[in-house]
Every structure is written in structure tokens, then in C-alpha cells.
C-alpha positions as CSV (number, residue, x, y, z in Angstrom):
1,X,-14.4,24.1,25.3
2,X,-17.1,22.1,23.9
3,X,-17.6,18.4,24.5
4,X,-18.3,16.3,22.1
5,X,-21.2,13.9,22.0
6,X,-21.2,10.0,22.3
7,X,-22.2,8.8,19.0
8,X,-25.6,6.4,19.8
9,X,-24.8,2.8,18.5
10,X,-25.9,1.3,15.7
11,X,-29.2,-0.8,15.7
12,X,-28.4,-4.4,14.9
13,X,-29.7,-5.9,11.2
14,X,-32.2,-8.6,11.5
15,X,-32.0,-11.2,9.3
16,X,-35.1,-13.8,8.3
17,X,-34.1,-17.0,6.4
18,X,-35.9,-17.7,3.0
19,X,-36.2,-21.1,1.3
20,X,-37.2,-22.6,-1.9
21,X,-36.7,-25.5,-4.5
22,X,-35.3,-25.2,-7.5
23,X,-34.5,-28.1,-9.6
24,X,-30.9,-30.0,-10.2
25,X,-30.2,-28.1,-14.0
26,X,-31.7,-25.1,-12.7
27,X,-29.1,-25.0,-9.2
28,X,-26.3,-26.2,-11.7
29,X,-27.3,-23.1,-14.1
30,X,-27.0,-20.9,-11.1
31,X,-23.5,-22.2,-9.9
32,X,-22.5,-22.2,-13.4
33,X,-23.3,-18.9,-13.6
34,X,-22.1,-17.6,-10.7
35,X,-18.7,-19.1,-11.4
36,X,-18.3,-17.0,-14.7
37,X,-19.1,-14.2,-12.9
38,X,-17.3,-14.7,-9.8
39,X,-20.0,-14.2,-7.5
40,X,-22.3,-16.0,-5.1
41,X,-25.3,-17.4,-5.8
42,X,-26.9,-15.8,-2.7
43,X,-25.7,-12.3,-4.0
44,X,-26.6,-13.1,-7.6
45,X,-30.3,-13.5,-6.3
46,X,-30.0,-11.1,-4.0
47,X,-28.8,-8.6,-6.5
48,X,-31.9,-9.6,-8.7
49,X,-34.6,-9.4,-6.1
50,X,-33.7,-5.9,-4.7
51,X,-35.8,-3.7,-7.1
52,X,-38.4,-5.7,-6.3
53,X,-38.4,-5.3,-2.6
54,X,-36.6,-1.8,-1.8
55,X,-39.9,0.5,-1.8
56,X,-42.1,-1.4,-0.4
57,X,-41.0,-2.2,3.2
58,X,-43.6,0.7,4.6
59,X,-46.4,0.2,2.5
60,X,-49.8,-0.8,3.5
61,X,-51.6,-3.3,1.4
62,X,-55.8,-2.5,1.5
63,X,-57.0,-6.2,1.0
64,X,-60.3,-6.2,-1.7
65,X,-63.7,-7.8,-0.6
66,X,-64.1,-10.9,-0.7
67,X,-66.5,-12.4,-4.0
68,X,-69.1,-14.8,-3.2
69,X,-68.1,-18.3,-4.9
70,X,-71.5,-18.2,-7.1
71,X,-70.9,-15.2,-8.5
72,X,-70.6,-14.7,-12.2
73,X,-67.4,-12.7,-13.6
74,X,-68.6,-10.9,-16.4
75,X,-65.7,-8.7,-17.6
């Protein structure tokens, strides 16, 4: 008889807090909004943001030279 093996536990989710302003019509907007379509505004955002973000977790930015402040841009 074969035993079976101890499934490993799952690796707890980290979560970092964001912040940012928005304005009072612009926060009424969003609860307004959120009301009609019975959802939160942290999922509405959420929700909106996640195409943005879901590819590019892994990826390595190259960063590009820095221009001298006296230099003319010509095209």
C-alpha cells in the first residue's frame, strides 16, 4: 500500500498598502459608481489596474544613460 504524501502548505500572500488623493467629486463619482454596480471601490480599482500590473512582476527594467543638462535635443 502506498502512502500518501503531506501536501506542503501554502506560502502566505503579502500585502503592501498603496495611497493616493483624489478629490471630493472624484471619491463621490467612485462611491457613486460603485453603488450602481454593487461593488467596492477597492475592487473597482483593483479590477482596473490588473492588466496593467499582471506581466510585469519579473521583469527587469535596463535604466538609459543619463543626458548631460547642456545638451541640445534635436529630434
Amino acid at each position: 500500500m502506498a502512502r500518501k504524501k503531506a501536501k506542503k502548505a501554502k506560502k502566505p500572500v503579502k500585502f503592501k498598502t498603496i495611497t493616493f488623493k483624489v478629490t471630493a467629486r472624484q471619491k463621490k463619482s467612485l462611491v457613486n459608481f460603485c453603488r450602481s454596480r454593487r461593488t467596492t471601490p477597492t475592487k473597482l480599482i483593483k479590477k482596473a489596474i490588473r492588466p496593467m500590473l499582471d506581466n510585469y512582476a519579473g521583469l527587469k527594467t535596463t535604466s538609459l544613460p543619463p543626458v548631460a543638462l547642456n545638451q541640445l535635443e534635436l529630434f
